[in-house]
C-alpha positions as CSV (number, residue, x, y, z in Angstrom):
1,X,0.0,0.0,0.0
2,X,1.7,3.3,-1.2
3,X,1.6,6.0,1.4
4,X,0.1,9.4,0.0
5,X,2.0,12.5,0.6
6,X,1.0,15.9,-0.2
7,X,0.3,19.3,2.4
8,X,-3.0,19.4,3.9
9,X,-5.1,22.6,2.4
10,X,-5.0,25.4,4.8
11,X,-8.2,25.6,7.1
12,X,-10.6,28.8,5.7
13,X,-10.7,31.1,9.0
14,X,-15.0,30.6,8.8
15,X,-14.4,27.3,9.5
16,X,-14.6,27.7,13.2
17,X,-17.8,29.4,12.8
18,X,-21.1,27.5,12.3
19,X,-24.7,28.0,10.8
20,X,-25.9,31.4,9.6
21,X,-22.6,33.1,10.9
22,X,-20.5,30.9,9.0
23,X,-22.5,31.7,5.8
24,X,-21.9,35.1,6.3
25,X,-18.6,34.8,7.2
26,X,-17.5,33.3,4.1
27,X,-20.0,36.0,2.1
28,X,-17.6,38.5,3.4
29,X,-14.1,36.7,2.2
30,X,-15.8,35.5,-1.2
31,X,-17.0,39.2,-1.8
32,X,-13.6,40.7,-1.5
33,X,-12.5,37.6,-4.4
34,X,-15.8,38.8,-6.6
35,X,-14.3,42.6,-6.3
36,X,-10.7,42.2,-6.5
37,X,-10.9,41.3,-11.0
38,X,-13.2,44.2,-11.1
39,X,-11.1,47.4,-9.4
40,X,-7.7,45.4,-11.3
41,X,-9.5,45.9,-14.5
42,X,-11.0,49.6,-13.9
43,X,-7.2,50.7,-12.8
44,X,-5.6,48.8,-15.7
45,X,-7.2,49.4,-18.7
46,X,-6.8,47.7,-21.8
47,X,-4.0,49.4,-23.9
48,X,-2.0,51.3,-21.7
49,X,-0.9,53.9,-24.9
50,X,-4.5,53.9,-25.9
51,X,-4.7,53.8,-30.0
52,X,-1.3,52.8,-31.2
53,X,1.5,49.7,-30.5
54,X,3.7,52.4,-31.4
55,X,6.8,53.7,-29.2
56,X,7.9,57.1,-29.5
57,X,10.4,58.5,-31.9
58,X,13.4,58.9,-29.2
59,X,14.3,60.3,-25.9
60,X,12.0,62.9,-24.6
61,X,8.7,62.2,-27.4
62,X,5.8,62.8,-25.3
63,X,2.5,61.6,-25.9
64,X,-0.9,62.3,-23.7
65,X,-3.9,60.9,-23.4
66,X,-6.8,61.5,-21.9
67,X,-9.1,58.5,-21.3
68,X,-12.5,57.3,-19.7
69,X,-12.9,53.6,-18.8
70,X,-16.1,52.0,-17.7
71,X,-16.5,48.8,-16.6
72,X,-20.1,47.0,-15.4
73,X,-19.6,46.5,-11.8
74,X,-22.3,44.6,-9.3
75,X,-21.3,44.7,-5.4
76,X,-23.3,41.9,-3.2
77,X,-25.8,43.0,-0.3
78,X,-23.7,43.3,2.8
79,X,-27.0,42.9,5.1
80,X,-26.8,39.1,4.4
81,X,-28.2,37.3,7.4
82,X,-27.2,33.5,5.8
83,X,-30.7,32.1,6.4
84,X,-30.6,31.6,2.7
85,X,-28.2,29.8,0.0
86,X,-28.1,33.3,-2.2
87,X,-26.7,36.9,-1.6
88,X,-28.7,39.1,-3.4
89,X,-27.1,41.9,-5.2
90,X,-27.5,45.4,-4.0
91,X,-26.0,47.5,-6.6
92,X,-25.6,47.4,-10.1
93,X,-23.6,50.3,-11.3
94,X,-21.4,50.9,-14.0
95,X,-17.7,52.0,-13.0
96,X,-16.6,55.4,-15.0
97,X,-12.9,56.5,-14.4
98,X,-11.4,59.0,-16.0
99,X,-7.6,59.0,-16.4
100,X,-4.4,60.9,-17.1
101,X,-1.6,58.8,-19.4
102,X,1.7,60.1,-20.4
103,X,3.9,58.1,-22.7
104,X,7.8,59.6,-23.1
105,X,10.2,57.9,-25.1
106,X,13.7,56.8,-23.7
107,X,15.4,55.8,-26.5
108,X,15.0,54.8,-30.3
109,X,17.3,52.7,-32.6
110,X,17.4,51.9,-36.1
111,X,18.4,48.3,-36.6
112,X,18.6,46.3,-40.0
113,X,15.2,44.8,-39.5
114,X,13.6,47.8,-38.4
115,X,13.3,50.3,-35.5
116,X,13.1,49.6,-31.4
117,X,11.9,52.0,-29.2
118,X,11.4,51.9,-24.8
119,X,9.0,54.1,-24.0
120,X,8.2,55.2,-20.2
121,X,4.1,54.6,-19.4
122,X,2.2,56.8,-16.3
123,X,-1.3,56.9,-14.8
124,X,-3.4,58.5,-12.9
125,X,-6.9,57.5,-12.4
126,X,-9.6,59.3,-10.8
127,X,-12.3,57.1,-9.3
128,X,-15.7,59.6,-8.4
129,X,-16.1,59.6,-4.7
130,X,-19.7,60.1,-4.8
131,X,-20.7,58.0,-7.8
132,X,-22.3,55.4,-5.1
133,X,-23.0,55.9,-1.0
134,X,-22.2,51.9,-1.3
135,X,-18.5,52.7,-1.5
136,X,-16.3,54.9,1.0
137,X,-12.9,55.7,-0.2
138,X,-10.7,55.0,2.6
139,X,-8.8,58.2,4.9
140,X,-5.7,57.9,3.5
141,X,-6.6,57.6,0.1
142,X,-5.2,61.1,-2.2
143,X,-8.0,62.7,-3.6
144,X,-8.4,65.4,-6.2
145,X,-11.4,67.8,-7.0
146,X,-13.7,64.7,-5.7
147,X,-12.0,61.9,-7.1
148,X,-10.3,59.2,-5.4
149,X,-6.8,58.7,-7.1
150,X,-4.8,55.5,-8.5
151,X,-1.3,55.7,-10.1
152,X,0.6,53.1,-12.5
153,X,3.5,52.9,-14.5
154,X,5.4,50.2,-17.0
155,X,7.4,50.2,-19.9
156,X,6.5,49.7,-23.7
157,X,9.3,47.9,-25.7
158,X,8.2,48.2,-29.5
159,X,9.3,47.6,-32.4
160,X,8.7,49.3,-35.6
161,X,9.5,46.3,-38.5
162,X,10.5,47.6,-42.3
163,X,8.2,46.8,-44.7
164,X,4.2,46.4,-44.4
165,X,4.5,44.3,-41.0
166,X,2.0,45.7,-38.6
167,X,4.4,48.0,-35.4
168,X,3.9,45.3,-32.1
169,X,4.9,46.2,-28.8
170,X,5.2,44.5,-25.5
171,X,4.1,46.1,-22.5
172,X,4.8,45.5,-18.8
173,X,3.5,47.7,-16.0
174,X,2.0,47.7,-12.5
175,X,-1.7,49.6,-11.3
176,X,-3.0,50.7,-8.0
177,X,-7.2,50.9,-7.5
178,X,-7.6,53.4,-4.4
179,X,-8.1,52.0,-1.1
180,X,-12.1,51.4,-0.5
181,X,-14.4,50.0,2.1
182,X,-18.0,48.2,1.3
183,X,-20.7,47.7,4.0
184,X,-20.7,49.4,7.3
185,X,-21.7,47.5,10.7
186,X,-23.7,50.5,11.9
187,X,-25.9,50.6,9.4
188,X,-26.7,47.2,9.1
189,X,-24.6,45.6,7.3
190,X,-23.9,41.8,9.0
191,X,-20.6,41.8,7.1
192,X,-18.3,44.8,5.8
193,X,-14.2,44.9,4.1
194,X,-12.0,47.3,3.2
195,X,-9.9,46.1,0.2
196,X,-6.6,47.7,-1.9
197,X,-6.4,46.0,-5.1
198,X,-2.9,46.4,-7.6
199,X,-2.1,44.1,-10.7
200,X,1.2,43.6,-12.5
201,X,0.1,44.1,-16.2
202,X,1.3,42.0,-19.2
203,X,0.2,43.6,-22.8
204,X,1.3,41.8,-26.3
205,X,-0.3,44.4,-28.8
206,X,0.2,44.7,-32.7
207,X,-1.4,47.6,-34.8
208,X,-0.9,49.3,-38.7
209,X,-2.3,52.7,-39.5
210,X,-4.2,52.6,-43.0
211,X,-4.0,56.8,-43.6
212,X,-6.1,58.5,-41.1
213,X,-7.1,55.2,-39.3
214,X,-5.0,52.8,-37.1
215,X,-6.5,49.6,-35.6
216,X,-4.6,47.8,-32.8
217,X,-5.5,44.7,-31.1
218,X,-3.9,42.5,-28.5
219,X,-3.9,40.6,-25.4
220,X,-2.7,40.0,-22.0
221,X,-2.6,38.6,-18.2
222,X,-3.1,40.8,-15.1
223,X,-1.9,39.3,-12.1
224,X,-3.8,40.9,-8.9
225,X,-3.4,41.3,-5.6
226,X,-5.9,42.5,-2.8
227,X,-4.8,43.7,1.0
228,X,-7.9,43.6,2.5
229,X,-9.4,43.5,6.1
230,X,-12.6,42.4,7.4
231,X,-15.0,41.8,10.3
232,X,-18.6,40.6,10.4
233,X,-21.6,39.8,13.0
234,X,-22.3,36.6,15.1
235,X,-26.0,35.6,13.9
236,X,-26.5,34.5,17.2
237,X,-24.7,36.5,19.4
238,X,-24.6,40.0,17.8
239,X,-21.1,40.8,19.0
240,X,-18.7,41.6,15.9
241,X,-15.7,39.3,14.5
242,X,-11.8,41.0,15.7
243,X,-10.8,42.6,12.3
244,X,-8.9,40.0,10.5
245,X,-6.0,41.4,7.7
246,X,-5.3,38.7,4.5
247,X,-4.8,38.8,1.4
248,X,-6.1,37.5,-2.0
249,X,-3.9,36.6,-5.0
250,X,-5.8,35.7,-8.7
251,X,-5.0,36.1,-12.5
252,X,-7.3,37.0,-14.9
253,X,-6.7,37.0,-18.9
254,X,-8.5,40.1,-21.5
255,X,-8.8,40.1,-25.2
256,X,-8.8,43.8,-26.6
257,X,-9.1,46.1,-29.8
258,X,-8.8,49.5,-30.4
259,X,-10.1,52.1,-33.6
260,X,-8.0,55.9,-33.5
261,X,-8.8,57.8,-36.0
262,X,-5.9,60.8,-36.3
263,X,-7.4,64.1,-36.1
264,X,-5.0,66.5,-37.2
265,X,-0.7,66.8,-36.7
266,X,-1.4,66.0,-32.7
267,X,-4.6,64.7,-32.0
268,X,-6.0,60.9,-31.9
269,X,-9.4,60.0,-31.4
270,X,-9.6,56.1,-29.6
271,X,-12.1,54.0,-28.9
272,X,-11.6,50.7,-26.9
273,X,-13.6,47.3,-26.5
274,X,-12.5,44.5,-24.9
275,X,-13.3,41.2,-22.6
276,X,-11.5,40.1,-19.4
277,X,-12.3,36.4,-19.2
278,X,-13.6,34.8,-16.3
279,X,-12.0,32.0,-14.1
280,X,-13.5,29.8,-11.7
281,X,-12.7,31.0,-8.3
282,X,-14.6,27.8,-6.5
283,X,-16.3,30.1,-4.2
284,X,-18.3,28.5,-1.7
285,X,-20.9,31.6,-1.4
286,X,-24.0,32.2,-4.6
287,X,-24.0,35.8,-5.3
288,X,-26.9,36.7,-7.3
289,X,-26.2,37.9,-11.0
290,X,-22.2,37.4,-10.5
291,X,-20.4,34.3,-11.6
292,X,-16.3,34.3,-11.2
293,X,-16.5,32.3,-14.5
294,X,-18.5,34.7,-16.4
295,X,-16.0,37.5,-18.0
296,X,-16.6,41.0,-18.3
297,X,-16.8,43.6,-21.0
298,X,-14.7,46.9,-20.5
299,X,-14.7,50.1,-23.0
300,X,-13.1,53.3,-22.7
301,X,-12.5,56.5,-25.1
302,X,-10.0,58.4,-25.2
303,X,-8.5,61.7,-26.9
304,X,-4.6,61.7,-27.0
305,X,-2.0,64.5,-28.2
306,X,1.4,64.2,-29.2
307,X,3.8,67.0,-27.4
C-alpha cells in the first residue's frame, strides 16, 4: 500500500464558525474575491498607450492621453443574514474612471530589420467619490477635486518592422485601485471589508495605421493582488468578528481592440472594447447575478496629443 504525501489545504478562518454566521462569514471573504478582477480591471485598462502599438520616436517624445474607462460592476448585499443559499445583489452600477496617461520615449534605434523603441508609461486614475454611497474611499486615500486617485506605471518595448508588418509592442506595468471599504456595521450591514487592489500588467499588442485610421488589437494577463481587512456579525450572538487582515492573490486573462482615428498633426481619437475572461474561483458563497467564471466587457475612449 503506497503511502500518500501531499500538504493538507489550509483551514478557511470561517471554518470555526457554524450555521448562519458561517454563511456570512464566508460572504464577506468570497466578496472581496468577486471585487478584487473588477477594481484590477477599472485601474488597468486595456492598452495602456490607448490607440497605437507604437513607441515614441526617441528620448523625450511625449504623448498624452486623456481616457474614460467604464466597466459593469455589481457589489453583493452586505446585510446578508445567511438564512438563505443566495446573496442578493444590492447595486448594479457601472464604473466610470477617467484617467491621465503620459507616454515619453527613452530611446530609439534603427536596426537592419527595423526600429526599437522603450518608452516610459504613467497613470493617474480618478475614481468619483460620490458616484455610489455603497462605497467609501478610505482616509488615507489622495484625492483630487472629488476623485479618489490611483497611479501606474510600465514600460512599452516596441518595435517598428520595415516593410508592411504591422508595429507590435510589449508592454509591462503595475496599477493601483484606491483604497475602499464596502458595507458598514452601523448601518446594518452583517458583514463589511475594506480592500486595496494592484495588478502587474502583461500587454502583447500589434497595430498598422491605414491613412487617417489605425487599428490595434492584443492581449494579456493581469496578475492581482488584494490587502484587505474584514469583520462581520455573530448571527447568534450579535457581537462583531476581531478585524482580521489577509490577502487575495488571482489572475485574470483580457482580449482587446482598439479604432483611433488621427485628427489633425497632434490629436488621436480612440475608442476601446474588450473582454476580461472569467475564471472559476470555486467560491463557496452564490452571489446573485455574479459568476467568477463569467467574464466581463470593459470600454473606454480616449483623446490623445502628441507634445
Amino acid at each position: 500500500m503506497l503511502a500518500q504525501t501531499g500538504a493538507e489545504a489550509t483551514p478557511h478562518p470561517c471554518d470555526i464558525q457554524a450555521g448562519a454566521t458561517k454563511a456570512v462569514c464566508r460572504a464577506g471573504y468570497d466578496a472581496v474575491t468577486t471585487v478584487v478582477p473588477v477594481g484590477a480591471l477599472v485601474a488597468s485598462g486595456g492598452n495602456p498607450h490607448l490607440g497605437s502599438a507604437a513607441g515614441g520616436k526617441g528620448f523625450g517624445d511625449l504623448g498624452v492621453t486623456f481616457r474614460g474607462t467604464v466597466v459593469r460592476m455589481i457589489l453583493p448585499t452586505t446585510a446578508y443574514d445567511g438564512t438563505t443559499d443566495t446573496v442578493a445583489a444590492a447595486r448594479r452600477l457601472p464604473v466610470v474612471a477617467p484617467s491621465l496617461d503620459l507616454r515619453m520615449g527613452l530611446l530609439s534605434k534603427a536596426l537592419p530589420v527595423g526600429t526599437a523603441s522603450v518608452d516610459f508609461l504613467a497613470t493617474i486614475l480618478g475614481v468619483p467619490e460620490r458616484a455610489t454611497d455603497y462605497v467609501r474611499f478610505s482616509d488615507d486615500t489622495r484625492r483630487l477635486a472629488g476623485l479618489a486617485l490611483g497611479f501606474g506605471y510600465g514600460l512599452r518595448i516596441a518595435m517598428q518592422p520595415k516593410g508592411p508588418l504591422p508595429v507590435a509592442s510589449l508592454n509591462v506595468g503595475r496599477h493601483d485601485f484606491p483604497k475602499f471599504t464596502v458595507g458598514d456595521l452601523s448601518a446594518g450591514s452583517q458583514y463589511a471589508y475594506t480592500v486595496a487592489i494592484s495588478a502587474i500588467n502583461v500587454r502583447l499588442m500589434a497595430g498598422k495605421r491605414f491613412g487617417a485610421f489605425e487599428f490595434t488589437a492584443g492581449g494579456g494577463a493581469d496578475l492581482m493582488k488584494g490587502n484587505y481587512s474584514i469583520v462581520f456579525r455573530d448571527q447568534d450572538s450579535l457581537t462583531v468578528s476581531p478585524r482580521a487582515d489577509s490577502t487575495v492573490s488571482t489572475m485574470r486573462i483580457l482580449t482587446l481592440a482598439n479604432a483611433a482615428f488621427v485628427v489633425g498633426r497632434v490629436a488621436r481619437l480612440t475608442f476601446e472594447g474588450g473582454f476580461q475572461i472569467g475564471k472559476d474561483e470555486k467560491l463557496e458563497t452564490i452571489f446573485a447575478a455574479t459568476n467568477s467564471k463569467s467574464g466581463r466587457f470593459f470600454g473606454s475612449i480616449g483623446l490623445g496629443f502628441k507634445l
